[in-house]
N, C-alpha and C positions, 0 to 999 in steps of 0.2 A: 322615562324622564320623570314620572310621578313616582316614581319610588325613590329618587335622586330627592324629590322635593320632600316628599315624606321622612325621608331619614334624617335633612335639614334643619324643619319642623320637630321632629321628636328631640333632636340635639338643642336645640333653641328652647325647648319646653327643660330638657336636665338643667340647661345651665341657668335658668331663671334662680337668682338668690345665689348663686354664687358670684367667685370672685371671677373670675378668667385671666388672662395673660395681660402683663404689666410688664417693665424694661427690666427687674429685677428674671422674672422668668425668661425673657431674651437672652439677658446673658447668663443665664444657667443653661440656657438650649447651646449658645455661640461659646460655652463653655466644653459642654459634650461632645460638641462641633469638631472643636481644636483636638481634645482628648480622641477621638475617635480616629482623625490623622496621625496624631501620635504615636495610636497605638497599632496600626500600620509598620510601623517601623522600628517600633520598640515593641518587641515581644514579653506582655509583663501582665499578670492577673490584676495588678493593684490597678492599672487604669481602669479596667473592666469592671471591679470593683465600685469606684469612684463616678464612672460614667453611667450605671445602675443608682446608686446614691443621689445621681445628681439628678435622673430621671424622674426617680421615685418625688425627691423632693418636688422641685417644678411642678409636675403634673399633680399632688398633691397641692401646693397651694391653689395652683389651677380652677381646683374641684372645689377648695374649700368654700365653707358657706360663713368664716369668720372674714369677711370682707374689711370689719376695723382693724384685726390683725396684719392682715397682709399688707393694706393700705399703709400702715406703721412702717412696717416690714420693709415697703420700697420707699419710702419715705428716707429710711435710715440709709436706703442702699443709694439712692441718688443724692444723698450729702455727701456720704463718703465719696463715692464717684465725682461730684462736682468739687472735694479740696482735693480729689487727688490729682483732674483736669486742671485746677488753679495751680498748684504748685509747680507738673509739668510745665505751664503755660509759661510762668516768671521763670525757673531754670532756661527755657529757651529763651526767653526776653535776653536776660544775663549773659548767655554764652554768647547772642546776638549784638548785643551793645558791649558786650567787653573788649570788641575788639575797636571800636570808635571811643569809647568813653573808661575816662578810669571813675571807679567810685569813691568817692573821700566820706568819713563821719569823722562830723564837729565833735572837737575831743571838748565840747563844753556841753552841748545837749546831744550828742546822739543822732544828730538827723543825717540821716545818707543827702551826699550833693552828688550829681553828674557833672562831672565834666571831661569835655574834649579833652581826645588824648594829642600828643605833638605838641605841645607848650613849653616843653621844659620845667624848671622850678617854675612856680606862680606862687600869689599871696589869693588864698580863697575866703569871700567871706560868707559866713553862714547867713543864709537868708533867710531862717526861725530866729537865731538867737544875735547875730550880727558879730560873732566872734568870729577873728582874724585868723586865721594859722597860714603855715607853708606847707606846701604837696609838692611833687612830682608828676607831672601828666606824661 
């Protein structure tokens, strides 16, 4: 059991001053993850390849002792990550309310209205710009 805690210790002493794992290394591992199932069933050197690459990578930020880089690094990856959860997010909204609501834009400003579908013709007024038009619900 002391050499369990000593190998701990020795490891806890390397990584002092580096970076260690962050959500960008996550999904380069959950990345390998998937490639590694893939490649189970698809017999092909390029995954092996790319699953090597992708090791190397990770575990190299990992180790690095450029901690403002990395920090950057996941910074950029969890914007992207986070518009690309928003966008998902309103496409499902969309598909979701399109089947209760139609969406009208005021052919004077632009503004998107919701409204109930089953009306028939109706007169809508814009509630930015207070212009009148006719729709379809």
């Amino acid at each position: 059991m002391t050499d369990l805690n000593d190998l701990k210790q020795k490891f806890a002493r390397f990584m002092v001053g580096r970076y260690g794992s962050d959500e960008l290394n996550q999904a380069l591992f959950g990345t390998v993850l998937v490639l590694i199932v893939i490649s189970f069933f698809v017999r092909s050197h390029v995954f092996l390849v790319v699953e090597l690459l992708l090791l190397v990578l990770a575990y190299g930020r990992m180790f690095s002792k450029n901690t403002a880089r990395r920090f950057q690094e996941n910074q950029r990856f969890l914007d992207v990550r986070f518009r690309a959860l928003e966008r998902w997010r309103k496409i499902r909204e969309r598909l979701k309310d399109g089947r209760k609501y139609k969406i009208f834009k005021c052919p004077n400003c632009g503004q998107k209205l919701r409204i109930p579908r089953g009306h028939g013709k109706i007169r809508v007024r814009c509630r930015k710009c207070g212009h009148e038009f006719e729709g379809r619900s």
